[in-house]
BAFI-618720 format. One line per 5 residues: number of its first residue (from 1); for each residue x, y, z of N, C-alpha, C. Coordinates in Angstrom, 2 decimals. Layout:
N
NUM = X/Y/Z/X/Y/Z/X/Y/Z | ...;
# end
This chain:
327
1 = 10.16/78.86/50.51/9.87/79.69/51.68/10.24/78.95/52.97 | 9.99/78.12/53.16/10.03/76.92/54.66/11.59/77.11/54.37 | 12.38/76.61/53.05/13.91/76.33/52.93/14.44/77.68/53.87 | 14.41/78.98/53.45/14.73/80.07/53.80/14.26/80.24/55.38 | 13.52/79.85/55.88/12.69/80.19/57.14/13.70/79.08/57.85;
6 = 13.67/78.21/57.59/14.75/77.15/58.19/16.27/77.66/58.55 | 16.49/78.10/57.30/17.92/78.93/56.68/18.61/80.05/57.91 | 17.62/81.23/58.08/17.68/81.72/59.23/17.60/81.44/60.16 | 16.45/80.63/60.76/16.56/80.19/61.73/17.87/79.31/62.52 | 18.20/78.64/61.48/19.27/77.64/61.78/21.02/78.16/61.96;
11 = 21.16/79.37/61.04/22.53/80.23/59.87/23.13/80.51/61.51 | 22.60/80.79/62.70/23.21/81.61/63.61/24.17/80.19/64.39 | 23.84/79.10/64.78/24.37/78.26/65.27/25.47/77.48/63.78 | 25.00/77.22/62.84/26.21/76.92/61.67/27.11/78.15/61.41 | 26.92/79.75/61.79/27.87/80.36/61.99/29.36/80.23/62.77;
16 = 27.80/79.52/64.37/29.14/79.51/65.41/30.15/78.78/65.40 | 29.75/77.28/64.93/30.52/76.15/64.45/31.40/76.34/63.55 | 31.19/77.07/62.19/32.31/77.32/61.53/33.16/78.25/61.97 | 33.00/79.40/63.02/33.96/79.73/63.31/34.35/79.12/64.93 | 34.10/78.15/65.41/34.85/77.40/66.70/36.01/76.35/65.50;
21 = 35.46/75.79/64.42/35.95/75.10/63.67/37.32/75.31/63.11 | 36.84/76.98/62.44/38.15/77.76/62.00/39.36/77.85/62.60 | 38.47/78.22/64.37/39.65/78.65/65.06/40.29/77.27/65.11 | 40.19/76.23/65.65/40.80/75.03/65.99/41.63/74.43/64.85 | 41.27/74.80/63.98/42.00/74.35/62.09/42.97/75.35/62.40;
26 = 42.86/76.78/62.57/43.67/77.64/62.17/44.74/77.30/63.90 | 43.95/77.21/64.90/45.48/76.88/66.05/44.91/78.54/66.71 | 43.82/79.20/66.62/44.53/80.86/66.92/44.47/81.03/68.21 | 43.77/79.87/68.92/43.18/80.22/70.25/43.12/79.19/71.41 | 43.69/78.87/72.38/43.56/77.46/73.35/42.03/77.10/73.09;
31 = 42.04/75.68/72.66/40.73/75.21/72.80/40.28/74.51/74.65 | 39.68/75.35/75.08/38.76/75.10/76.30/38.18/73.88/76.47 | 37.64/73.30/77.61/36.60/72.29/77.89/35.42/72.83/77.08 | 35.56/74.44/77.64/33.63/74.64/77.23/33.52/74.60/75.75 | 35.00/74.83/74.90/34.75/75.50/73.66/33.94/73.96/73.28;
36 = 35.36/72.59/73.20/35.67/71.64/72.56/33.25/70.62/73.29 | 32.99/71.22/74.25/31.52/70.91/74.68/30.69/71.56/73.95 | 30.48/73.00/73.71/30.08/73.60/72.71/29.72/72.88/71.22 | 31.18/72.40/70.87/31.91/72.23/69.29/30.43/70.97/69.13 | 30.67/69.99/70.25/30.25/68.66/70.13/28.29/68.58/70.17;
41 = 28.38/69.71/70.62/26.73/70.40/71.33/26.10/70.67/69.60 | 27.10/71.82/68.95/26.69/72.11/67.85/26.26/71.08/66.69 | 27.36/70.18/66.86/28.14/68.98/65.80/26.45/68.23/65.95 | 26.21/67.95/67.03/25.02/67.31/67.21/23.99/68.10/66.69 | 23.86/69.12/66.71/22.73/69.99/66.19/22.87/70.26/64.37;
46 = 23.92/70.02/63.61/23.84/70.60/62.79/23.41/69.18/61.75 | 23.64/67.54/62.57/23.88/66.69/61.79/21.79/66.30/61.99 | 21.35/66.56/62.86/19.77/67.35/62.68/19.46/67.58/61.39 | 20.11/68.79/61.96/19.80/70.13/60.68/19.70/69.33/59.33 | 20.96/68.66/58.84/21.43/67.97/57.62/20.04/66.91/57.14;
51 = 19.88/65.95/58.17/18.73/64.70/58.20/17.40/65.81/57.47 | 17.19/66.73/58.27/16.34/67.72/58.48/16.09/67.95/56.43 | 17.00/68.24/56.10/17.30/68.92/55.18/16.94/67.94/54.01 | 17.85/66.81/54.26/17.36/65.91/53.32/16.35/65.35/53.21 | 15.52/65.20/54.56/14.38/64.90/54.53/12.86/65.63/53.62;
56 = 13.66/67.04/53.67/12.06/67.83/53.18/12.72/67.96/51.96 | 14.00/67.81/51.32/14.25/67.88/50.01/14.58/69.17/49.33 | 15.27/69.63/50.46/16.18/71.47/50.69/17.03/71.36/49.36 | 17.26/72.31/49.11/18.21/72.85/47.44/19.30/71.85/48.00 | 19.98/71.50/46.64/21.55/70.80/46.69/22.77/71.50/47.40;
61 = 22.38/73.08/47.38/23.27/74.08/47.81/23.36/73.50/49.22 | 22.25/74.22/49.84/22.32/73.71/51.25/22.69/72.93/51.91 | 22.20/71.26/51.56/22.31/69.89/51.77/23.76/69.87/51.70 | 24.77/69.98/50.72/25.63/69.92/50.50/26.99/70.83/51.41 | 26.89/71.93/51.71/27.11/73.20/52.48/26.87/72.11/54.44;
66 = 25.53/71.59/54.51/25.37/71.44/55.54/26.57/69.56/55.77 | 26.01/69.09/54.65/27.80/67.90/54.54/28.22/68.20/54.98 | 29.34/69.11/54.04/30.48/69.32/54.19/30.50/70.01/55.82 | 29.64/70.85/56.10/30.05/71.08/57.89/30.06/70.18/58.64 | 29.31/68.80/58.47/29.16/68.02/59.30/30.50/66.99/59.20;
71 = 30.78/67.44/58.45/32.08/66.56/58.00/33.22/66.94/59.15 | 33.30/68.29/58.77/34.51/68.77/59.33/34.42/68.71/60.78 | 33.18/68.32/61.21/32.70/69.11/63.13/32.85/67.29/63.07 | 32.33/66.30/62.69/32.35/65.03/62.90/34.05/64.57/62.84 | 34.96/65.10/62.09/36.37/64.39/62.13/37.02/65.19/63.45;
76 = 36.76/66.87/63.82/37.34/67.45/64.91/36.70/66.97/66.11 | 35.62/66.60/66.22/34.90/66.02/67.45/35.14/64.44/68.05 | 35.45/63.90/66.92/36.00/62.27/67.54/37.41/62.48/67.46 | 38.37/63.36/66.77/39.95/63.52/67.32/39.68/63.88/68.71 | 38.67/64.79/69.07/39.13/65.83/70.16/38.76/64.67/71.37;
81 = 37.78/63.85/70.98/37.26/62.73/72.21/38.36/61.85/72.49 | 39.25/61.93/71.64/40.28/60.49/71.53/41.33/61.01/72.31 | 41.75/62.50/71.91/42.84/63.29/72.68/42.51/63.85/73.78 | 40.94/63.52/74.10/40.84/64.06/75.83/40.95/62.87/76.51 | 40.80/61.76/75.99/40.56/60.10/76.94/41.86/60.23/77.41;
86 = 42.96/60.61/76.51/44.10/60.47/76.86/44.55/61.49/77.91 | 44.35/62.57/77.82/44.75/63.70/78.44/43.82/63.80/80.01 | 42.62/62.77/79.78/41.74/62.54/81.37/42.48/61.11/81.82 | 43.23/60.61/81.09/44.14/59.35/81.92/45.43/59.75/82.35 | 45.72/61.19/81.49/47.55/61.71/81.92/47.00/62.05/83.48;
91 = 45.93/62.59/83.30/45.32/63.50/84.34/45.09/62.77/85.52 | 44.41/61.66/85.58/44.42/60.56/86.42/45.14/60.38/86.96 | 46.72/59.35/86.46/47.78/58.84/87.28/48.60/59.61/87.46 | 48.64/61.30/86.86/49.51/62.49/87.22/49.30/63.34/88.09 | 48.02/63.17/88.27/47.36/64.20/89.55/46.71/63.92/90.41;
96 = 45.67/63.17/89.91/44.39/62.51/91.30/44.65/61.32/91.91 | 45.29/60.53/91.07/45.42/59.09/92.34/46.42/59.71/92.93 | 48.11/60.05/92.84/48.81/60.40/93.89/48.61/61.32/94.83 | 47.78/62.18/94.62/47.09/63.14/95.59/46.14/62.69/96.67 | 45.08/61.64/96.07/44.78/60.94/96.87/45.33/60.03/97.51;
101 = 46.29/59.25/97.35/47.50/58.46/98.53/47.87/59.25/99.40 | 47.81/60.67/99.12/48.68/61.41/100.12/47.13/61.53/101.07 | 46.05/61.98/100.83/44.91/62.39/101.25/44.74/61.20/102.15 | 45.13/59.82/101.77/44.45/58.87/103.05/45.52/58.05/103.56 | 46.71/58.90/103.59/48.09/58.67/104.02/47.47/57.76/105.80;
106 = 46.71/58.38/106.25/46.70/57.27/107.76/46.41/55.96/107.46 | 44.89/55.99/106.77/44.60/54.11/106.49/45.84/53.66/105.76 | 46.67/53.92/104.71/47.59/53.45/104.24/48.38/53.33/105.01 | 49.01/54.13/105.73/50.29/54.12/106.81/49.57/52.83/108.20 | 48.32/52.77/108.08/48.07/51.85/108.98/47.78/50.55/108.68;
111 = 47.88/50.26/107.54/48.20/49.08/106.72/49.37/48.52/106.35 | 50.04/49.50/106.34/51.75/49.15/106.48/52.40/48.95/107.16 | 51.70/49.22/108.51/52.32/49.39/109.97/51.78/48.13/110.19 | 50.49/47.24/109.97/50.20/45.98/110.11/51.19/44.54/108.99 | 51.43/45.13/108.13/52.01/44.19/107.34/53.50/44.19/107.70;
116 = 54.36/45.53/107.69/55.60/45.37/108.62/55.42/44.36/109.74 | 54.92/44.45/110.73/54.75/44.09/112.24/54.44/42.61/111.53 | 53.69/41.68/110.97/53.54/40.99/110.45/54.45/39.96/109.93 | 55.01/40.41/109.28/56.19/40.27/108.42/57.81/40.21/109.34 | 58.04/40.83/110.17/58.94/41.13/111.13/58.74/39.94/112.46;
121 = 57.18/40.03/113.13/57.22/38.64/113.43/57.46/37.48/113.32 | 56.86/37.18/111.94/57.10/35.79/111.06/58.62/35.46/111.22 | 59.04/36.77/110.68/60.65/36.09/110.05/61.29/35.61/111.47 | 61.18/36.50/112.73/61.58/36.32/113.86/61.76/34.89/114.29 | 60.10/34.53/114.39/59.42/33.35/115.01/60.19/32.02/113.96;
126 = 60.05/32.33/112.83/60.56/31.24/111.76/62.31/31.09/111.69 | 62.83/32.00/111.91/64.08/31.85/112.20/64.73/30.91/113.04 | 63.69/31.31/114.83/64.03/30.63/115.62/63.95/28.87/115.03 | 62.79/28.77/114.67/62.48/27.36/114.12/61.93/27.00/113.33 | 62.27/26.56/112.19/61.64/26.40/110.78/60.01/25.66/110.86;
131 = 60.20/24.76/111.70/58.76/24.41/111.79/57.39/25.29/112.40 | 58.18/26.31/112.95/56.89/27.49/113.56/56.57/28.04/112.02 | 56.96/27.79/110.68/55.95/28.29/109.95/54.73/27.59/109.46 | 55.13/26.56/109.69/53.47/25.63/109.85/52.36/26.06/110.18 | 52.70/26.69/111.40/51.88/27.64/112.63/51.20/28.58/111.85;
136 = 52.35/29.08/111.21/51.62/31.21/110.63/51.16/30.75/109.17 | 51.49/29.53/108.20/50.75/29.70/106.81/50.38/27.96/106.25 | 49.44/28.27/105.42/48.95/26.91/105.62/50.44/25.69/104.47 | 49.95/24.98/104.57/51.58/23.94/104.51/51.60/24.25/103.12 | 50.64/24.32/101.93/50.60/24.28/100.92/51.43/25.39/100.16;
141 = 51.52/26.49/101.11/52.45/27.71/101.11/53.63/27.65/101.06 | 53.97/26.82/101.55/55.61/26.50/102.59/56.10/25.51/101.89 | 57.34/26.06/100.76/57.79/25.46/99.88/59.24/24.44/100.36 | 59.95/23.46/100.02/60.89/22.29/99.98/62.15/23.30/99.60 | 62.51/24.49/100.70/64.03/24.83/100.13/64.92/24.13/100.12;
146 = 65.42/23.95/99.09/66.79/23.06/98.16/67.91/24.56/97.43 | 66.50/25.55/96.99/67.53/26.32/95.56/67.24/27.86/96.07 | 68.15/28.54/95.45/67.70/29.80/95.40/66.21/30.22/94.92 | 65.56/31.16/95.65/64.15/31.77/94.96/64.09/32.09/93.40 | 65.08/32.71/93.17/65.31/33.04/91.94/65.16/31.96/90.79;
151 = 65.74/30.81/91.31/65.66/29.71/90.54/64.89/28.72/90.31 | 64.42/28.84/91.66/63.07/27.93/91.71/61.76/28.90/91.06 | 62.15/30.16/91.01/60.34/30.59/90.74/60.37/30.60/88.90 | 62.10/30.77/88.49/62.33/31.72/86.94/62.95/30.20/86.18 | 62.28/29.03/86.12/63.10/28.28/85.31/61.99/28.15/83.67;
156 = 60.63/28.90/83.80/60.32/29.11/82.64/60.83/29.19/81.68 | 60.20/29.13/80.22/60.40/29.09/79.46/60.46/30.99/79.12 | 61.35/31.58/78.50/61.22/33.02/79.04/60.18/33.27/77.47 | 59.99/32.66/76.30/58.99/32.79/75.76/57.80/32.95/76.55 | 57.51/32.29/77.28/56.39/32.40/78.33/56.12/33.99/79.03;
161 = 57.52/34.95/79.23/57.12/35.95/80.00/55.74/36.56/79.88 | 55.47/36.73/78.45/54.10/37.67/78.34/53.24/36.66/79.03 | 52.85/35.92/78.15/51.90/35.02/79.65/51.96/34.98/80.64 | 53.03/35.01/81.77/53.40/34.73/82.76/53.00/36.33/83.73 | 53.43/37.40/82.47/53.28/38.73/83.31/51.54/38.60/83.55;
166 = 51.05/38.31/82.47/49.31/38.41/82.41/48.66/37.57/83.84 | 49.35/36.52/84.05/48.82/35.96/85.06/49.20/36.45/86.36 | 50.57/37.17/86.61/50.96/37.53/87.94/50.15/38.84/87.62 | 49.66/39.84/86.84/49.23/40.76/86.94/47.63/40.66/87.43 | 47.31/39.48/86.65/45.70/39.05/87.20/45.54/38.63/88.87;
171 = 46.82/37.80/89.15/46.37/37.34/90.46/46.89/38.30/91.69 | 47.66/39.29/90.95/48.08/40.65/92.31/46.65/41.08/92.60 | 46.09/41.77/91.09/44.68/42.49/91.38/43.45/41.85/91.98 | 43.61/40.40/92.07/42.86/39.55/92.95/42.82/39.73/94.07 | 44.33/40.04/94.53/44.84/40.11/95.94/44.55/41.88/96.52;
176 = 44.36/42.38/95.46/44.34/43.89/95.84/43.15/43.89/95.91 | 41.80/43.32/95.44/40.49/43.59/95.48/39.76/42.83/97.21 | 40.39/41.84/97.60/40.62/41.23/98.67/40.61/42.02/99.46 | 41.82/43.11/99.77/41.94/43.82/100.78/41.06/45.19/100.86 | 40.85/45.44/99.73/39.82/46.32/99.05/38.30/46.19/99.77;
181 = 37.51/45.27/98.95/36.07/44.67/99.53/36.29/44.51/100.72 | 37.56/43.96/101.36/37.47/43.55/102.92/37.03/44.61/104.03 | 37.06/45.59/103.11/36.37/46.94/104.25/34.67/46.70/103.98 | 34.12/45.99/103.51/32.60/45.83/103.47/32.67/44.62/105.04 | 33.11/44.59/105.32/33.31/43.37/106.40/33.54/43.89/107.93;
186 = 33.81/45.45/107.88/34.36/46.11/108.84/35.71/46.21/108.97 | 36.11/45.99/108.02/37.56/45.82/107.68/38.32/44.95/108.82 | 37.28/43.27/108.53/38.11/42.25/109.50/38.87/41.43/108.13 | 38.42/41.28/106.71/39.17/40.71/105.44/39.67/41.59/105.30 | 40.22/42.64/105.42/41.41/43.80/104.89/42.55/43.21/105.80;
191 = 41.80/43.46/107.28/43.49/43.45/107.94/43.75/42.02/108.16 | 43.08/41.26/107.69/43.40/39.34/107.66/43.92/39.28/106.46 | 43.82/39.92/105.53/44.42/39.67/104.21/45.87/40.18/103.87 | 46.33/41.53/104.89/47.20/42.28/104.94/47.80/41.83/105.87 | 47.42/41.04/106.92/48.40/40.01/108.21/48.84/38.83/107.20;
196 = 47.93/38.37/106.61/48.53/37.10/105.70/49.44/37.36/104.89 | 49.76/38.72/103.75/50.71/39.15/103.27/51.78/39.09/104.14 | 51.76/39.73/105.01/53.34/40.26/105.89/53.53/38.90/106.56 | 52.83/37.74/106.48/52.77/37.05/107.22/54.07/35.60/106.20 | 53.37/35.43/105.27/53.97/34.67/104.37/55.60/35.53/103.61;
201 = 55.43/36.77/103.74/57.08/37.55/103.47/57.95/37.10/104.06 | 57.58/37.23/105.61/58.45/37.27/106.72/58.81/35.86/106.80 | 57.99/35.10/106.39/58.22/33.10/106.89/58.97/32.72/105.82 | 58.66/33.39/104.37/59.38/32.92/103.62/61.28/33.16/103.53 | 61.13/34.38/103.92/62.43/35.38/104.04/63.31/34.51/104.91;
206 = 62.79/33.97/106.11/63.29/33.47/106.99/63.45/31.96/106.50 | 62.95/31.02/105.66/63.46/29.83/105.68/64.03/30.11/104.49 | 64.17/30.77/103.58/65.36/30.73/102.79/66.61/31.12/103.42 | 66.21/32.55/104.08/67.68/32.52/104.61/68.27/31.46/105.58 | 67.89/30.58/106.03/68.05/29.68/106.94/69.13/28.48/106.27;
211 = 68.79/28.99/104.95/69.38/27.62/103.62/70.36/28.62/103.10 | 70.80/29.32/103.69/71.66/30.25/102.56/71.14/30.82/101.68 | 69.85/31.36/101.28/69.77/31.85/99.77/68.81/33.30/100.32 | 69.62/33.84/101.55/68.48/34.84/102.13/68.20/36.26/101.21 | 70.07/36.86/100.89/69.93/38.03/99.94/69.38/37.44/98.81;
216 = 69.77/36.16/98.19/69.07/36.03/96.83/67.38/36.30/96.95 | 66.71/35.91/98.13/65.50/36.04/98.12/64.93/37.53/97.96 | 65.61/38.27/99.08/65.21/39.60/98.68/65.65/40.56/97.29 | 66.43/39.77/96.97/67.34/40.71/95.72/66.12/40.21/94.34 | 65.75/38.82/94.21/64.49/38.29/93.58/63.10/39.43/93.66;
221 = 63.01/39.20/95.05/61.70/40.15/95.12/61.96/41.64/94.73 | 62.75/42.20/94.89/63.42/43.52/95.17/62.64/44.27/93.57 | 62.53/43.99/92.45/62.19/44.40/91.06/60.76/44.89/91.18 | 60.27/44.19/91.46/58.76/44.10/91.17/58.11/44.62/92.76 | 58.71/44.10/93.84/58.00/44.09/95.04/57.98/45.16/95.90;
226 = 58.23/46.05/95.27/58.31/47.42/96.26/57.06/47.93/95.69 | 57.10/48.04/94.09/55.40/48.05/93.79/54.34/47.61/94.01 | 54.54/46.33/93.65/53.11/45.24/94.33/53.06/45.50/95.76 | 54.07/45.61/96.82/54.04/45.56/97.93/53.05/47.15/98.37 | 53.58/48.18/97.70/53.05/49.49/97.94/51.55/49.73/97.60;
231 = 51.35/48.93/96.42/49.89/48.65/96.13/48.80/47.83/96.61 | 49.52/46.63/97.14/48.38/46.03/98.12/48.20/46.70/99.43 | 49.27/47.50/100.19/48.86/48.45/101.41/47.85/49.40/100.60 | 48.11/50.19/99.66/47.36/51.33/99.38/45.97/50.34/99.27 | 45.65/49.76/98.32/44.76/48.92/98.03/43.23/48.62/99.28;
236 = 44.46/48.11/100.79/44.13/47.71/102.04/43.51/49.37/102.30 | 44.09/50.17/102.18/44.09/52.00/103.05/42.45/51.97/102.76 | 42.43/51.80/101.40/41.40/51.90/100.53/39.98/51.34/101.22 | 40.14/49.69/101.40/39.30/48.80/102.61/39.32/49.49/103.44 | 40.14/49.99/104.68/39.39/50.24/106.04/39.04/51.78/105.52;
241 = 38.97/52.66/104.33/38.40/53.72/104.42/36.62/53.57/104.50 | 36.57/51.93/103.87/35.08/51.93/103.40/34.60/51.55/105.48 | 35.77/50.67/106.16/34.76/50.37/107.01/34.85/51.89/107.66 | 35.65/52.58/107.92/35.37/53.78/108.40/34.36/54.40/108.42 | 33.56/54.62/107.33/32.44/54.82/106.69/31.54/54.08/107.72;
246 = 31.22/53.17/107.53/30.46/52.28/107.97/30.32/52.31/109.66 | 31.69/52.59/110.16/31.74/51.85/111.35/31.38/53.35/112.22 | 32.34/54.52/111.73/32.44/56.00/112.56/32.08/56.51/111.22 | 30.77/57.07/110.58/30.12/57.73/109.92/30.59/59.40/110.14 | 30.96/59.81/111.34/30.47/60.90/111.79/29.26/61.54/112.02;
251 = 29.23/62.80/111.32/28.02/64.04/111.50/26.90/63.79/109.55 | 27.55/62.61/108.91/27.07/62.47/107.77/26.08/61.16/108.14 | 25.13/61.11/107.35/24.08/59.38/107.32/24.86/58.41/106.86 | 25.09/57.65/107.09/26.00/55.86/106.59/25.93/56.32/105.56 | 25.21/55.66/104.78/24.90/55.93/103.31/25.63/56.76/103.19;
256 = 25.65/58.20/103.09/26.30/59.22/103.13/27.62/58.97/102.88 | 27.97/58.66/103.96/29.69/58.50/104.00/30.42/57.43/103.38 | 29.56/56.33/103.58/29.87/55.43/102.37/30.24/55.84/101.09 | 29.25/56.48/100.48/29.14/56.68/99.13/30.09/57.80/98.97 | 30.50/58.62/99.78/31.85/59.47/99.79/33.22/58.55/99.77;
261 = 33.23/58.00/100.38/33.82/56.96/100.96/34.62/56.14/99.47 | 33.45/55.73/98.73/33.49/55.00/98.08/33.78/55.38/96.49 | 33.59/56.78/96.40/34.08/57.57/95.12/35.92/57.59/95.64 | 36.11/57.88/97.06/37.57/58.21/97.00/38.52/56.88/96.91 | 37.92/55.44/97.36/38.43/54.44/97.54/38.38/53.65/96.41;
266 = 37.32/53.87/95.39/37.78/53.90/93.87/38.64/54.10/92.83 | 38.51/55.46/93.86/40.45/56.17/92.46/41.17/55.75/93.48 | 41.43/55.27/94.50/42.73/54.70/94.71/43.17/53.40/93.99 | 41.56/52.62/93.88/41.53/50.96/93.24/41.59/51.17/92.24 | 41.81/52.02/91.19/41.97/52.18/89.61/43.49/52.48/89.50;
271 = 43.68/53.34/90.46/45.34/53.65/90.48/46.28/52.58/90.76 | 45.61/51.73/91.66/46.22/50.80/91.90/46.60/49.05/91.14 | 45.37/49.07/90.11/45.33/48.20/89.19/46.36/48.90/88.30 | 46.66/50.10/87.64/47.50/50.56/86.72/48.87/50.45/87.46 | 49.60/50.47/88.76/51.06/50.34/89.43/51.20/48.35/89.32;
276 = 49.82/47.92/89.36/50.12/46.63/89.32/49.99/46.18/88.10 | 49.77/46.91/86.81/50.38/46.16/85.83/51.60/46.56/85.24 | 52.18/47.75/85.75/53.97/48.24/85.59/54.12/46.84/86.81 | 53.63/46.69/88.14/54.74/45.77/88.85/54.58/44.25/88.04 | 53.57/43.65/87.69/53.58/42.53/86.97/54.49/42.67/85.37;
281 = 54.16/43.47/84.83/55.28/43.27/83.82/57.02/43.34/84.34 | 57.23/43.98/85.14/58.71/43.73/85.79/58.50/42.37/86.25 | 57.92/41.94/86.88/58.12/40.42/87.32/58.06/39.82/86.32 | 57.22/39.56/84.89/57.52/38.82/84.12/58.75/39.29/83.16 | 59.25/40.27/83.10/60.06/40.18/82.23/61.87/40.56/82.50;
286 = 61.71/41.39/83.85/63.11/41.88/83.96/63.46/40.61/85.02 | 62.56/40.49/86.49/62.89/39.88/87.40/63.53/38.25/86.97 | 62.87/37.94/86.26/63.40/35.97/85.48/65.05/36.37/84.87 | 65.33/37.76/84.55/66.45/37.32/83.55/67.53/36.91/84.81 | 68.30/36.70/84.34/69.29/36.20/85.06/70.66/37.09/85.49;
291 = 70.68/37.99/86.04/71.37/39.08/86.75/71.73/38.82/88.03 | 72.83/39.38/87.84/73.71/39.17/89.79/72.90/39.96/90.70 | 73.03/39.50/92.23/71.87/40.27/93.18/72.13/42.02/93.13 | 73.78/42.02/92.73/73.92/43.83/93.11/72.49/43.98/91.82 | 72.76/43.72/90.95/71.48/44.50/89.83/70.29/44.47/90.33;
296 = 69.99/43.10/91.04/68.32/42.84/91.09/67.68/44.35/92.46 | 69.21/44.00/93.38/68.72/44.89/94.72/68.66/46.31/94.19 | 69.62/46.60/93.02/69.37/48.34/92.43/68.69/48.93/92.05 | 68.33/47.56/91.48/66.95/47.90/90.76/65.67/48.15/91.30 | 65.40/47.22/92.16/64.78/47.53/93.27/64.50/48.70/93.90;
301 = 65.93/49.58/94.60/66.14/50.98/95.46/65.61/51.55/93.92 | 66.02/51.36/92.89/65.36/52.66/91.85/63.86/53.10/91.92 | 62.83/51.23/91.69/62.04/51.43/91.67/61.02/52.50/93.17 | 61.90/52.25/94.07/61.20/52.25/95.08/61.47/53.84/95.44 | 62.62/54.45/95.11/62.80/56.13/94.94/62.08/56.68/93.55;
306 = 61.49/56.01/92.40/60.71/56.66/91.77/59.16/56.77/92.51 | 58.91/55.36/92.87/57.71/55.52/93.44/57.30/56.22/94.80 | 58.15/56.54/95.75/58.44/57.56/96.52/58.06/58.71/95.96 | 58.84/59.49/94.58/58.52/60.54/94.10/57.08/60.69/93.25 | 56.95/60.04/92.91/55.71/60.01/91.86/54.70/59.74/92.99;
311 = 54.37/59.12/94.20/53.31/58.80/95.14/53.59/60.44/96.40 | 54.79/60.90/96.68/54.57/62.27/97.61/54.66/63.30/96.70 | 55.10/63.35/95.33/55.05/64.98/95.01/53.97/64.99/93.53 | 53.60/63.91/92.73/52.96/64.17/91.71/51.58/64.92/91.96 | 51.56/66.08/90.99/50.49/66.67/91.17/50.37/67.85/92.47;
316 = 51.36/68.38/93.45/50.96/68.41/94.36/51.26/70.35/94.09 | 52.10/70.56/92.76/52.13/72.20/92.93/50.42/72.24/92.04 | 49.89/71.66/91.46/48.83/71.75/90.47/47.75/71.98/91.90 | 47.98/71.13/93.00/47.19/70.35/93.84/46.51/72.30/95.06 | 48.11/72.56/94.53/48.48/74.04/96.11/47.51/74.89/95.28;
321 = 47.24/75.35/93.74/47.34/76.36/93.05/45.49/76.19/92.64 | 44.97/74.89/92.96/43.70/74.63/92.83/43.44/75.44/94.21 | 43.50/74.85/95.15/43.18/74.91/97.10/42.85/76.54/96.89 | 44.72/77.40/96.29/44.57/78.32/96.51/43.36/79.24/95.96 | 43.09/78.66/94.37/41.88/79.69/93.85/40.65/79.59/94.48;
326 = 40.62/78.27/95.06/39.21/77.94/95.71/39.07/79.10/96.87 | 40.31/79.12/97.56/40.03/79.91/99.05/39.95/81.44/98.33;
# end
C-alpha cells in the first residue's frame, strides 16, 4: 500500500523526465536553458525517489525501473553540464568581454592615450641622449646594446619554449593585475604602472635604434605585442573604472558603484588573462624562431587587424538584437 501511494504520488514527475529525456535522445526539439534546469531539477528528485525506494525495500520492479531512470537523467545531465561550460566560455570571449571593451572604450582609450604619450616621450628624450634613460627607468632595466633584440632575448634553448611561454604568460598577468588593483588606489598605481609601460617601450626603442637594430626591435616585438600591449591598456581601463567608482560615485552609494563597478571590471580581467595567454604563447613559440623582419612585422599587422575585429565587432549584431527586444 505505502509502495503504490508513493507510486502515484511520485509517477507524475518520472513521467516528465522520461519524456524531457526522450525528447533529447530522440533530437525532436531545441533543448532550452529551462528544459536542460528542469532535466537536472528532476534528475535530483528522482535519485531521492530511488534512495527512497531502496530504503523501505519497494518491489525489484520499481527499484530497478527507478535505476535505470536515474541512469539515463545522470549520463544526460553531466554531458549537458560539460557542453554548457563550454558553450558559457564560447559565450564569454564571443560576446561579453568584447562588448564590454567597447562599453568602457573611454577608460581604455584613456589609458592608451597615457601609454602612447609615454612611450613617444621616452623615445624622443632617449634619442636625443642615451643617458636620459637613466632618468625615465631604473638602470637595472637598461640593457648593454651590443646585438639585435631578437638575439639577445631568443638565444634559448627552443626546447625551453613551453616553459618560457608559461613564464612570460605568468609575468604579463602580473603586470595586468598591477594596473588592474591600481584603481583601489584612486587609480594613482594604474596610471604609474601604465606611464612605466610606455615609458620603458619608448627608451628601449630608442637605444636600440641608436645601435642600428631599431626595425629589428620593433619587428621582435611586433608578434606578440600588439596583444599584450592591448591587454595591459584594457586591463589599466579596467583600474580607473574601479577608481571612478570610488572617486565620482554619482547618484549611486560608493559601495554601490563599486560593486557595479567591479562585476564589469572583472569580465574585462578574465578576458584579459585569456588574450594574454594567446599573446604569451606567440612569444614563446613563433616570436624566438628565427624569421626575417618582413615576417615578424606581418605578422604583427595580422595580429593586430584580427584583434581590431574580434575587440569592435564580436558579438555586436547578437549585442543590437538583445537592446532591441529589451526596448
Amino acid at each position: 500500500m505505502r509502495e503504490r501511494t508513493f507510486g502515484v504520488r511520485r509517477q507524475a514527475g518520472w513521467d516528465e523526465l522520461e519524456r524531457l529525456l526522450g525528447e533529447a535522445e530522440r533530437g525532436t526539439r531545441h533543448r532550452s536553458g529551462a528544459d536542460l534546469r528542469r532535466t537536472a531539477l528532476l534528475y535530483r528528485s528522482v535519485t531521492t525517489d530511488l534512495a527512497a525506494a531502496q530504503t523501505r525495500g519497494y518491489s525489484l520492479e520499481l527499484r530497478s525501473y527507478l535505476n535505470r531512470l536515474t541512469a539515463r537523467a545522470h549520463a544526460f545531465v553531466h554531458a549537458s553540464r560539460a557542453q554548457n561550460g563550454w558553450m558559457r566560455l564560447a559565450e564569454f570571449f564571443g560576446t561579453i568581454f568584447p562588448r564590454e571593451v567597447r562599453r568602457c572604450a573611454r577608460e581604455i582609450g584613456g589609458t592608451t592615450a597615457l601609454f602612447v604619450a609615454a612611450a613617444v616621450v621616452a623615445y624622443f628624450l632617449v634619442a636625443q641622449r642615451s643617458l636620459n634613460a637613466y632618468a625615465l627607468l631604473p638602470a637595472s632595466w637598461i640593457p648593454d646594446v651590443d646585438k639585435s633584440l631578437h638575439n639577445s632575448n631568443f638565444a634559448f634553448d627552443r626546447s625551453l619554449a613551453p616553459l618560457v611561454s608559461s613564464e612570460i604568460i605568468t609575468n604579463n598577468i602580473k603586470v595586468a593585475m598591477m594596473a588592474f588593483a591600481g584603481g583601489m588606489t584612486l587609480g594613482i598605481l594604474t596610471i604609474w604602472s601604465i606611464l612605466e609601460n610606455g615609458l620603458m617601450l619608448g627608451a628601449l626603442g630608442a637605444l636600440f635604434a641608436a645601435k642600428g637594430f631599431g626595425l629589428d626591435f620593433w619587428a621582435t616585438i611586433a608578434p606578440h605585442g600588439v596583444i599584450e600591449l592591448t591587454s595591459i591598456q584594457i586591463a589599466g581601463g579596467a583600474g580607473l573604472m574601479l577608481a571612478k567608482a570610488v572617486v565620482a560615485p554619482g547618484r549611486l552609494r560608493r559601495i554601490d558603484a563599486l560593486k557595479a563597478a567591479a562585476r564589469r571590471a572583472g569580465t574585462l580581467l578574465i578576458g584579459v588573462a585569456g588574450l594574454l595567454v594567446v599573446a604569451g604563447t606567440i612569444e614563446g613559440f613563433v616570436t624566438p624562431q628565427r624569421t626575417g623582419i618582413a615576417f615578424r612585422l606581418g605578422f604583427g599587422a595580422l595580429t593586430a587587424v584580427l584583434l581590431f575585429l574580434y575587440l569592435g565587432f564580436a558579438g555586436s549584431r547578437r549585442g543590437l538584437r538583445v537592446e532591441a527586444t529589451a526596448s
